[in-house]
N, C-alpha and C positions, 0 to 999 in steps of 0.2 A: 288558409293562411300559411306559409311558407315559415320555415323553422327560422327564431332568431339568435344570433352567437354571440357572446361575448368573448372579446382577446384584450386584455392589455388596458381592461377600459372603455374599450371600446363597442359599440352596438352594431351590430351586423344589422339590418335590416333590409333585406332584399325585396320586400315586398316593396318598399317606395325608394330601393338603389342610394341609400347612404349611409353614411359611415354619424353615428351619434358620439360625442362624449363630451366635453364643455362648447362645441359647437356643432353644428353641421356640415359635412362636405357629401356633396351628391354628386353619385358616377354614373356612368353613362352603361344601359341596360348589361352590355358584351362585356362589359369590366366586372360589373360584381357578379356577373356569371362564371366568369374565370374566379372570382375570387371565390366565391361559394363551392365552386369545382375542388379546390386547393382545400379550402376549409374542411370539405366531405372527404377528403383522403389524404388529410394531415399523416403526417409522419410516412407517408408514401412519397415514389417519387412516379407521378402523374407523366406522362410523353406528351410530348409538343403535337403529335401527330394525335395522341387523344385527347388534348385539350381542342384541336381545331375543330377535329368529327365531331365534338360534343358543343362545343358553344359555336359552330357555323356549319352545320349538319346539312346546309342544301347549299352551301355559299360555296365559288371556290373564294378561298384567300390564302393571301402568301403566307410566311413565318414572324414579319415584321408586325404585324396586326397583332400577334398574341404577344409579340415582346415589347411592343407597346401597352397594352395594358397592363402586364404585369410591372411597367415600369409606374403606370400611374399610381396602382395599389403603392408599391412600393413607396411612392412619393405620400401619398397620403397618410401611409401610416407611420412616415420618416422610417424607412429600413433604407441600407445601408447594403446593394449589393456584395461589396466587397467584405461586409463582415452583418452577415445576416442576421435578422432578429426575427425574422417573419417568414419570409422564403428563402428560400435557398435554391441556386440555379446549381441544378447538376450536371454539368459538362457533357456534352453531344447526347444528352439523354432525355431531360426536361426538370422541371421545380417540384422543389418539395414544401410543403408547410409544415414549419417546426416549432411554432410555440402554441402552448397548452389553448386547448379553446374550450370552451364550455355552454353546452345548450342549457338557457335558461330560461324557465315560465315564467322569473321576473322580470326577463330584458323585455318585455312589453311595457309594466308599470315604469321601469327605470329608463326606458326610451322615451315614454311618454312625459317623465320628470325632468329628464335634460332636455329634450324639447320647449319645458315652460318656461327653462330658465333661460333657456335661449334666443327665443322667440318673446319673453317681458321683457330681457334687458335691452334687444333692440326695438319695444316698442317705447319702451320708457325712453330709450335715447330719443328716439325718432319724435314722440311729443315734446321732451324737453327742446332740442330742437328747433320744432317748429314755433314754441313761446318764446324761444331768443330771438331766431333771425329769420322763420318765416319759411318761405320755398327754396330761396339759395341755399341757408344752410342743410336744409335736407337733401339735397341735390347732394353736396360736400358731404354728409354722412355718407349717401348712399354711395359716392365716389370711394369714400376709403373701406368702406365695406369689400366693397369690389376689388380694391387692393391688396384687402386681407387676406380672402379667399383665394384669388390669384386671377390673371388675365387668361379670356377664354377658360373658366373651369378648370384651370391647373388648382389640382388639389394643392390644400395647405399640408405642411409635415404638422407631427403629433408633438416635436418641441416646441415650447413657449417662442414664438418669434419676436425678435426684437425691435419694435417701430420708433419711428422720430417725426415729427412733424415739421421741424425746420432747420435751419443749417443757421448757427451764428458764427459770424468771423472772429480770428483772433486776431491777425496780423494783417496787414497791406500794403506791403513793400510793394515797389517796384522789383522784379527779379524772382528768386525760388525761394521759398520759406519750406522746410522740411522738420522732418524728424523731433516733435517738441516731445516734453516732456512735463509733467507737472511738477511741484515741488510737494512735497509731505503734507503742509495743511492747505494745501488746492491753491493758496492766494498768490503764484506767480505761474510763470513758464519761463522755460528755456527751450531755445532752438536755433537751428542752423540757417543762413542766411547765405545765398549766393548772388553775390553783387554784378547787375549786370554789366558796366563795364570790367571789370579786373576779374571776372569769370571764377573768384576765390571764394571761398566758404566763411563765413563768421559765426560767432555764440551772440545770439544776444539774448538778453533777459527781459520778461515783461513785468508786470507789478501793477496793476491795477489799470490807470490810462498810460503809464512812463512805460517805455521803453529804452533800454540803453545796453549799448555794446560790450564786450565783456573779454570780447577777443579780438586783436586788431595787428596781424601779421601778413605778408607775402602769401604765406602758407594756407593751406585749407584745412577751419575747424568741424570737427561732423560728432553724430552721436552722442550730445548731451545728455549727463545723467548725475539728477539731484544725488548727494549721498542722505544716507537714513536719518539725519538729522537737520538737514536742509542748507546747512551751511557751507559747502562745498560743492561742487558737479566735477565729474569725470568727462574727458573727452580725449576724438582721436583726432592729433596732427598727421596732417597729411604732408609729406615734404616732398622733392624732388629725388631724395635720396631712399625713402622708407616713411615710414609710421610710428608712431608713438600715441602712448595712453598718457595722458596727463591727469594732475589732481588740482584747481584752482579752487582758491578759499575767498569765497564771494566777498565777505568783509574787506580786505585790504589787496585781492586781486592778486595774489602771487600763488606762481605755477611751480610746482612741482614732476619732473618726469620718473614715470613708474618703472614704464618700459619700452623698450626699443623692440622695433623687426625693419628685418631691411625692405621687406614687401612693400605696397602702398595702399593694398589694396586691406582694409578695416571694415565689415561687414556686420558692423552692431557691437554694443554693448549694453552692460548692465550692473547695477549697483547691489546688492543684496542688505538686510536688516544686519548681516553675520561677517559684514567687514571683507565681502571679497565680492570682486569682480570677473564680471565672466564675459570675453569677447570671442574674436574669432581671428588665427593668424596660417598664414602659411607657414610649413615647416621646412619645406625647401622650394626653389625656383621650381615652375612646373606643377608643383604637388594643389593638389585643392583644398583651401581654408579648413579648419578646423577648430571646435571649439573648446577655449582652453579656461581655465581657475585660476585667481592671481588674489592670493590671500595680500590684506593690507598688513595684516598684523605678523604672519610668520616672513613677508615677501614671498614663499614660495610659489611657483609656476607648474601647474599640472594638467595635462591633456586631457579634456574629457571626453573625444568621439575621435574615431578613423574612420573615415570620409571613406566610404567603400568605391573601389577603383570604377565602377560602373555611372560614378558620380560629378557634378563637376562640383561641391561640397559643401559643407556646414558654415548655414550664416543664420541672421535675424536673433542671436539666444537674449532668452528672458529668462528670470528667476522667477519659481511658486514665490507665495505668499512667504513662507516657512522658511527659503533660502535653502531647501533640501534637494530640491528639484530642477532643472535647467532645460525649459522648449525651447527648440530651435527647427528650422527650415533647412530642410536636406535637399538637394538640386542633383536632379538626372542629368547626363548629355543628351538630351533630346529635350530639356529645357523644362521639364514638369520639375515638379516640387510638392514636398508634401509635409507637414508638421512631424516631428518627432520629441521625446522626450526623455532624460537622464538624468540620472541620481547626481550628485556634486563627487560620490565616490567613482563617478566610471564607469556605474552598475545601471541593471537596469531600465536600459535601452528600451522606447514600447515606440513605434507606430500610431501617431492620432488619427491623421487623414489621410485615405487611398484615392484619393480624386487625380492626382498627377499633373496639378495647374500651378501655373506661375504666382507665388506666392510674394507680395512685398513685404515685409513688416510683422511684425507680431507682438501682442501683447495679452498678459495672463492676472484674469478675474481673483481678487484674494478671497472675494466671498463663497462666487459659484465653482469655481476651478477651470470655467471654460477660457479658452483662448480666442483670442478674436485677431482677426488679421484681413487681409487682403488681396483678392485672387484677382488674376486677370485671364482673359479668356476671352479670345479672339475677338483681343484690341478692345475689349470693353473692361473696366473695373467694379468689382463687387466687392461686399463688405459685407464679411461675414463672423459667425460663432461657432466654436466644434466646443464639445464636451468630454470629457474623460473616455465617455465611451464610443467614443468617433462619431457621434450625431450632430449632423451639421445643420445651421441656419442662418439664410440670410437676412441682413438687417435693413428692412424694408424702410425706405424715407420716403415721405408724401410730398415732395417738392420737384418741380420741375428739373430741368436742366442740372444733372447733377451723374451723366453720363460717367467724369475721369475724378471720381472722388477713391479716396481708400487709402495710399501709400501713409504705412508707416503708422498705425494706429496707436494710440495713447490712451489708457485708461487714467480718470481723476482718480483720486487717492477713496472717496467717497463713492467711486463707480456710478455718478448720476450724469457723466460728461465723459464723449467719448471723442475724443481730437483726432486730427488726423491731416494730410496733405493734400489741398482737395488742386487740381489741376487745372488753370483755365487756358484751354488750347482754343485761337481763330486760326478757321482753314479758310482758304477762298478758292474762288473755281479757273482756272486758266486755261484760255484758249494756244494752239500753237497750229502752225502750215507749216504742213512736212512732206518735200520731195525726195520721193523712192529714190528715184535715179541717181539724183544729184549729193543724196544722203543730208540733206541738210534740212534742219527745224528751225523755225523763225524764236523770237524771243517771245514768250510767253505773254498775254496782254489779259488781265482778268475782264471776267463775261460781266461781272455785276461791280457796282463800286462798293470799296472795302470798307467793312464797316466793323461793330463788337460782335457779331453772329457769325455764323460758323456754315458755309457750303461746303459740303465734301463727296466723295464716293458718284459721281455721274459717270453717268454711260449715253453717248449719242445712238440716236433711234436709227433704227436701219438704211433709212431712206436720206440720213444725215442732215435733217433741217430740223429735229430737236433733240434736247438733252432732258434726263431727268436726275434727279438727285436725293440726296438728305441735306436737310437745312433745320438749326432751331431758332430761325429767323426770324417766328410769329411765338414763341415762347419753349415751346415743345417742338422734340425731331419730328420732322413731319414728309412726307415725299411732296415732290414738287415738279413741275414740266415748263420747260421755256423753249422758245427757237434758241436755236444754238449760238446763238449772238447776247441772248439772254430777254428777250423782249416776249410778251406777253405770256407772261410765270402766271402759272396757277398751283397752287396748292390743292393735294388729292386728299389727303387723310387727316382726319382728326382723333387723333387717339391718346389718349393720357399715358403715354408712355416716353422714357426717355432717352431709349437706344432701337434705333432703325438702322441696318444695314442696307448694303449696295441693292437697289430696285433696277433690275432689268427690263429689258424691252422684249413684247412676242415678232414674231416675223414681222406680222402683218403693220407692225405699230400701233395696234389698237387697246393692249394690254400692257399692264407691265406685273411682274411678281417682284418680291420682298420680304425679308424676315424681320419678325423683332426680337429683343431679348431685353426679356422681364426676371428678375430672381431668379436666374438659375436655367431658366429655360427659354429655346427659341420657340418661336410660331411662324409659318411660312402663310402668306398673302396673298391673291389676286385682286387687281384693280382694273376693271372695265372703263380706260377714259372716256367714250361715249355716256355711261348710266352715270361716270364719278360713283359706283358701287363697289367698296371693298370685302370681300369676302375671303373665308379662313380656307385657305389650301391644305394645309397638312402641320399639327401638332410635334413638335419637339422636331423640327427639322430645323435646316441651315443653309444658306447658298443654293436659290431655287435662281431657276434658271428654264428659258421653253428648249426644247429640242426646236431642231432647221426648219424642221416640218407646223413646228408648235402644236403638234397634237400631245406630246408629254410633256412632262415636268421633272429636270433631274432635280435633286436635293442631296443634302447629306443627310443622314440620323444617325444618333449613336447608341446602338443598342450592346448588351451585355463589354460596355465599357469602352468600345472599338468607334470610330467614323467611319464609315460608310456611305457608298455613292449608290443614292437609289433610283429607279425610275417609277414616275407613277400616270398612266393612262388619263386623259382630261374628261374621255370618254364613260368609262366603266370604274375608273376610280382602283384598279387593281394598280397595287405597286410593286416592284420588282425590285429584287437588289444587285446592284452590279459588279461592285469593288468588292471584292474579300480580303482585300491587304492594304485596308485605308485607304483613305480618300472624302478632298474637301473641293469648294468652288467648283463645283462640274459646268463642263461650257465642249458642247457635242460643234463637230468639226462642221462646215457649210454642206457637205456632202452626205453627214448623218453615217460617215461608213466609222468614225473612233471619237474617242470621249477622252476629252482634257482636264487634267487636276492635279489641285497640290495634296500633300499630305500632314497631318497635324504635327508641330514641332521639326517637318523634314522641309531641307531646303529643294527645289528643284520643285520642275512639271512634269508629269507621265502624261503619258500615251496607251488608252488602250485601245484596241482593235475590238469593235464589236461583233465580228462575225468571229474571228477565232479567241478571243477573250487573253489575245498575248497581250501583255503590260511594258512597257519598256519608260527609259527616265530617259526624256531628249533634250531638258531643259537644267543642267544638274548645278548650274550655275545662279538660278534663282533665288536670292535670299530668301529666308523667314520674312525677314522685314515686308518685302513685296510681293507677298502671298496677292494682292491685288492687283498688283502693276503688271500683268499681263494680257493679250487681247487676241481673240481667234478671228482672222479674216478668212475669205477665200484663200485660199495659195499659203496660207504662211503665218506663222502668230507671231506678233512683236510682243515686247516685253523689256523692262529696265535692268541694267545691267551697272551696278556700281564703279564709276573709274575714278582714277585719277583725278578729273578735270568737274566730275560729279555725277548724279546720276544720267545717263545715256539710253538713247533709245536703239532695241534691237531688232533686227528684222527675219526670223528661220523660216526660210522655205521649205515647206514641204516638196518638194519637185526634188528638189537638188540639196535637200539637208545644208543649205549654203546660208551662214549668217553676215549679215550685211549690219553693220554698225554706224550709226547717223555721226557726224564729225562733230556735233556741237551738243549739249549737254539741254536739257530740259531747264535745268536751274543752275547757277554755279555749285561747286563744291561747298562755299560757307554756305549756304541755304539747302541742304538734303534732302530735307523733310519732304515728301511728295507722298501720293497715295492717290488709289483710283484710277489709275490710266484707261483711258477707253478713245480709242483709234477708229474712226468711220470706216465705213466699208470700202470705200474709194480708196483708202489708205491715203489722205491726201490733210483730213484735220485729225488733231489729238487735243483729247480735255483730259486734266491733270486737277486734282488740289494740291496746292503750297500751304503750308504752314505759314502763316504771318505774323502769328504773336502766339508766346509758349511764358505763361506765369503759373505762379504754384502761392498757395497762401494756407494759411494754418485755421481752420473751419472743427467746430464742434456740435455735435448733436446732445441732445437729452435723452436720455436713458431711459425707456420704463417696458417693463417686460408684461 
């Protein structure tokens, strides 16, 4: 019997590869050999080259195999690359394991004891159960089980994860509901309304079933905020000229202005128990927001962060419990963002999250001290919790279709309701005829008739007489295949999940791949349309795609923090890496001689040369926005190009580096929204999703940890 370890709580057991402590997670044989490898030469720093010789001593494999497992351990035991508790990666060297471990004769009895508890409470669940509702509900247990643990055996992290089982509505306006807030004894809300016609902002207040307006100007009101005694709320006017904080006193409705800036741009506020409020302003034209202290009781105005120049600056601030403390969201030029936090004196300064994602919103726990907020991450929404000591976790909901929830999160004053801005976006699918020569694109005609479900992301098959997509047409995102007119749709995949990215086509049209993303992590797809058999290609990748030949699969993975374009053999399953200076969406040229891609938060397409490995940026004109909206043909890749008149189709030849610009626009200017371009090979049809209906409404979950 093989030595057992405890760290942290936790139970090593290698003889049957899982990790014990209030639950079980089981890894897979190569994982907890690497982890055992680490555990046996703790406090050393182990080489990548002798972790391979030793856990794949007759295999070759590449270096992406071991940095995927130790990503898993990582995940499993919630460590925190960027600020370790476990391992520690040591720069072009290999990992080290740094916290205390301890062999013990009792981690048999004490494995064997958290096992009983773990293994009765889900049998106790599992009969009770079956005395309620029989086989469905056990099905339903064993569904959220599998939710717990994670899709495909993605270990769970070692924090308390936070679950919800359903979503109740607050509001249902016609138009955007944002930014609410509660009132001090929970029994109302306040929040921002954007009225679909007059495109202006309002306060209104709720109260039980009543709702009623509160603010009713030209102007746009944003950023409601009860004061400590609930008789008042703070807000910022937006005007044509600048911004302002206002004070209105809910009783008799009269405004008060605090302060004035000439900017427009108000990026959050907040109310403190200590009589001062804390938002965000510019300090001069140009310069990026900052967040500043605006005592009610002295008036005075004092700075509390410098937006460091590498920044584009300080927004989202919340106050601790205490009013000692002020989180807020710090913004890169390259569009990441990450939580920070500061004293109310200026002091203080600490880093919570190293992740570098687009953050919306924030809001801070009085009890636990964690922060919860809103990430987004290539165009999907998450909703998560970090803690004091940067351990993050996602807040896992058991309900379908809940894809663009998160913006702007709201804790109840009692923390058992967590509000927030949930999204309800319809896309549909549009066909267009487009002549090269003549540069001209027909007017868009939708493949399917428009309905409240949502087609989006298709690509036409090679041979141009079908399309495949994502739809959550049948409840759940699902991939789907139609002739390209839209006529005999079938649905591929049945999976309880509720973010599917763009499914491509193999050469031959016989295949397609696809990723999902579940908590935090992608999984990459093959689907044999002949068998309708779906099977797992590759673990924590992104944007899988065949090579011309379709004998490989490029992808993205992100290992030690970077994206990365990989390739992996169909044959022998070795994978390769190919980009070392990022890279996303790979889509190799018809010729198989260079390999096409964006990069994360950079606007534009490269070009690499796969025989000499030179990199060049040919597309530099490609928004972020339409990381999707480009297409590799024979001869030339087209791709959208934002004009004047609206989004446009482009045409660059590879021959003659010559771009050809279509005269007429895919949608008008008012209607932008587009995504998914995908151009037959003929270059003669183009499918497109439009945006058709874009609402937002104020949605809360139930809290229990």
């Amino acid at each position: 019997m093989k030595k057992k370890y405890l760290i942290d709580g936790w139970i090593v057991d290698s003889d049957l590869n899982r990790l014990i402590k209030s639950r079980v997670i089981k890894l897979e044989p190569k994982v907890m050999e690497v982890l055992i490898c680490l555990i046996e030469h703790r406090g050393e720093v182990v080489s990548k080259d002798y972790l391979i010789n030793t856990i794949w001593p007759d295999v070759i494999v590449v270096e992406q195999s071991l940095n995927r497992s130790v990503s898993i351990i990582r995940k499993a035991l919630g460590d925190a690359p960027a600020k370790p508790k476990f391992i520690e990666t040591i720069s072009k060297k290999g990992y080290r394991f740094i916290y205390p471990v301890e062999e013990v004769e009792r981690a048999s009895k004490l494995s064997k004891k958290q096992e009983d508890v773990y293994f009765t409470e889900s049998a106790t669940q599992k009969n009770n159960l079956l005395k309620v509702g029989g086989l469905s509900l056990l099905v339903l247990f064993i569904f959220l089980i599998v939710m717990k643990i994670g899709f495909v055996n993605s270990p769970e992290k070692e924090n308390p994860v936070t679950f919800a089982s359903k979503l109740y509505p607050m509001t249902t306006f016609p138009g955007l509901e944002s930014q609410v807030a509660f009132s001090p004894d929970d029994s109302a809300i306040v929040f921002s309304h954007r009225d679909t016609l007059t495109k202006r902002w309002n306060i209104f207040l709720k109260k039980g079933h009543k709702t009623s307006q509160i603010t009713n100007t030209l102007d746009s009101e944003v950023h409601p905020r009860y004061s400590p005694d609930g008789r008042k709320i703070a807000f910022a006017r937006i005007t044509d000229n600048g911004g302002a904080i206002y004070i209105l006193s809910l009783k008799d409705r009269k405004e008060q202005q605090m302060l004035w800036q000439n900017s427009r741009r108000i990026y959050g506020l907040d109310w403190s128990g200590d009589n001062n409020i804390v938002y965000t302003e510019r300090t001069a034209t140009g310069k990026p927001p900052a967040i500043f202290l605006y005592s009610l009781s002295t008036e005075k105005k004092t700075q509390l962060t410098i937006p460091e120049k590498e920044t584009l600056g300080d927004v989202w601030p919340k106050f601790s419990a205490d009013g000692k403390s002020v989180a807020f969201v710090r913004t890169g030029r390259n569009g990441g963002s990450d939580i920070y936090k500061i004293s109310i004196s200026g002091e203080n300064l600490k880093r919570i999250t190293f992740d570098n994602e687009k953050i919306h919103g924030i809001d801070w726990s009085s009890k636990s001290g964690d922060i919860f907020y809103c990430v987004v991450i290539f165009e999907q929404l998450e909703l998560r919790r970090v803690n004091q000591m940067g351990e993050v976790n996602s807040i896992q909901i058991t309900t379908p279709l809940f894809s663009r929830l998160g913006y702007f999160p709201s804790l109840s004053n009692k923390e058992d309701k967590l509000a927030f801005q949930r999204w309800q976006v319809n896309a549909d699918l549009f066909a267009s005829e487009m002549n090269l020569a003549d540069k001209k694109v027909s007017d868009g005609k939708g493949i399917f008739e428009t309905s409240l479900y949502s087609d989006w992301n298709a690509e036409i098959s090679p041979d141009g007489n079908k399309i495949c997509f994502v739809s959550n047409r049948s409840g759940n995102s699902s991939i789907w295949v139609s002739d390209i007119d839209g006529k005999n749709l079938k649905k591929f995949t049945n999976m309880e999940l509720y973010a599917f990215c763009r499914p491509k086509w193999s050469p031959d049209n016989k295949k397609l791949t696809f990723e999902t993303y579940q908590n935090g992590s992608y999984n990459a797809y093959i689907i044999d349309l002949a068998s309708n058999k779906v099977r797992p290609f590759e673990e924590n990748a992104l944007d899988p795609s065949f090579s011309g030949n379709g004998k490989y699969i490029y992808f993205s993975a992100r290992h030690d923090g970077e994206w990365n374009v990989w390739k992996k053999d169909l044959n022998d399953g070795v994978a390769e890496q190919i980009t070392f200076n990022l890279g996303n969406t790979p889509k190799e040229s018809k010729t198989g001689e260079a390999l096409f891609y964006t990069k994360e938060r950079q606007p534009g397409v490269w070009r690499l040369d796969l025989l000499t490995k030179a990199e060049e940026l040919i597309i530099p004109e490609l928004r972020l926005v339409d990381r999707l909206n480009w297409e590799i043909v024979d001869k030339g890749i087209f791709y959208i190009k934002r004009t004047e008149i609206g989004p446009t189709i482009v045409f660059l030849s590879f021959e003659n580096n010559h771009s050809k610009v279509m005269n007429t626009p895919l949608v008008s200017r008012k209607t932008p929204h587009i995504n998914g371009l995908s151009v037959s090979h003929d270059k003669t049809k183009v499918v497109f999703t439009r945006r058709t209906q874009l609402e937002s409404d104020i949605v809360y979950i139930e809290l229990t940890n």
